[in-house]
C-alpha positions in Angstrom: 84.3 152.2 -76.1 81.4 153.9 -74.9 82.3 157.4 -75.3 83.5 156.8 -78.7 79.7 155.3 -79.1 78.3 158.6 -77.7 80.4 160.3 -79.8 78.4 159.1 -83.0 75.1 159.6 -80.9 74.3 156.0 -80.2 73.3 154.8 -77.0 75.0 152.3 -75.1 71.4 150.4 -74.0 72.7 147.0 -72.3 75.8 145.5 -72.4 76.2 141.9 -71.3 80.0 140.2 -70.4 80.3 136.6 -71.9 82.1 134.3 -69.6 81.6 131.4 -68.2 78.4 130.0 -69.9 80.8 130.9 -73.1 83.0 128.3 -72.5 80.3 126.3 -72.4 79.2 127.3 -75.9 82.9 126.6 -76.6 82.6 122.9 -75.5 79.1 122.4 -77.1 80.7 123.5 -80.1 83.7 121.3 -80.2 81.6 118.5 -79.4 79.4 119.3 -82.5 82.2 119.3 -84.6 83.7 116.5 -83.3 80.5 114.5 -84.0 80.5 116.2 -87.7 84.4 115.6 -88.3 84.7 113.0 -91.1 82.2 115.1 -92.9 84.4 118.5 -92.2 87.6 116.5 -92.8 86.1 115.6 -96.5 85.3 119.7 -97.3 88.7 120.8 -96.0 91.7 118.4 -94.1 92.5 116.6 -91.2 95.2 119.5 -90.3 92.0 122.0 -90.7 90.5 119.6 -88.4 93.2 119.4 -85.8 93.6 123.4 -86.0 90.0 124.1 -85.3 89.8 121.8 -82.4 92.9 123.1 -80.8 91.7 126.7 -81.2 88.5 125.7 -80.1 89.7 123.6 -76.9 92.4 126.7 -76.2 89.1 129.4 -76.6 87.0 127.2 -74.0 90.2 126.6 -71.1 90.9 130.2 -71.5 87.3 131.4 -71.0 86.8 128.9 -67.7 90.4 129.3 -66.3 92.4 132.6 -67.5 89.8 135.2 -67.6 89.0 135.6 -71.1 85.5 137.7 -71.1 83.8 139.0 -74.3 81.4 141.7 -74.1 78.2 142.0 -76.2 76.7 145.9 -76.4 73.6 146.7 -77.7 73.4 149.7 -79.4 70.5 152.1 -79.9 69.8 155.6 -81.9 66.9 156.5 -79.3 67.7 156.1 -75.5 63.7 154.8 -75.5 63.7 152.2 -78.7 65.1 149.4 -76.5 62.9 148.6 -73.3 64.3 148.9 -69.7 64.5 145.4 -68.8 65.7 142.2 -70.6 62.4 140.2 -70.6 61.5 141.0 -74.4 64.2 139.0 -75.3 63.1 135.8 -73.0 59.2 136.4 -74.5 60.8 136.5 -78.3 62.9 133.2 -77.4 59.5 131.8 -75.8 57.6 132.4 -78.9 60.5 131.0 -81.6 61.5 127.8 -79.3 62.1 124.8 -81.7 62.2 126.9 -84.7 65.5 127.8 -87.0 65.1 131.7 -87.5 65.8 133.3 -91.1 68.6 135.8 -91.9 65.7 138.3 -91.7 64.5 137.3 -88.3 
């Protein structure tokens, strides 16, 4: 992937593997839905329902037992937009805790 990046003249800046702490996104998110499921089960079905929980329970077991990684990459046109460490992005969660960001943010 990243020399077909290059190849465009992007810059591979970070790239961070997904894997553990994803399954536990997974399981947070079943258990929201779970807690939401009569209202879910009223928009679509009970075998919508029963689908999105299995694929949701298989997504989780086969991040924390069968090796399942995703990879995020952040991508860049200039090697020095992006800064060298990852702290900006613990200052910007810092400074938007407790609020729900816009499409724009």
């Amino acid at each position: 992937m990243a020399s077909a990046v290059e190849k465009v003249g992007l810059w591979v800046t970070d790239i961070e593997v997904l894997r553990l702490h994803y399954a536990s996104t997974l399981r947070e998110w079943r258990r929201r839905f779970e807690a939401n499921r009569d209202k879910i089960r009223a928009l679509y079905d009970e075998r919508f329902c029963r689908m999105w929980e299995f694929y949701l329970a298989g997504c989780e077991i086969a991040f924390r037992h069968l090796g399942q990684m995703v990879f995020q990459m952040q991508l860049s046109r200039r090697l020095e937009t992006v800064p060298l460490t990852r702290d900006y992005i613990a200052d910007f969660e810092r400074h938007h805790a407790g609020r729900v960001m816009s499409a724009a943010e």
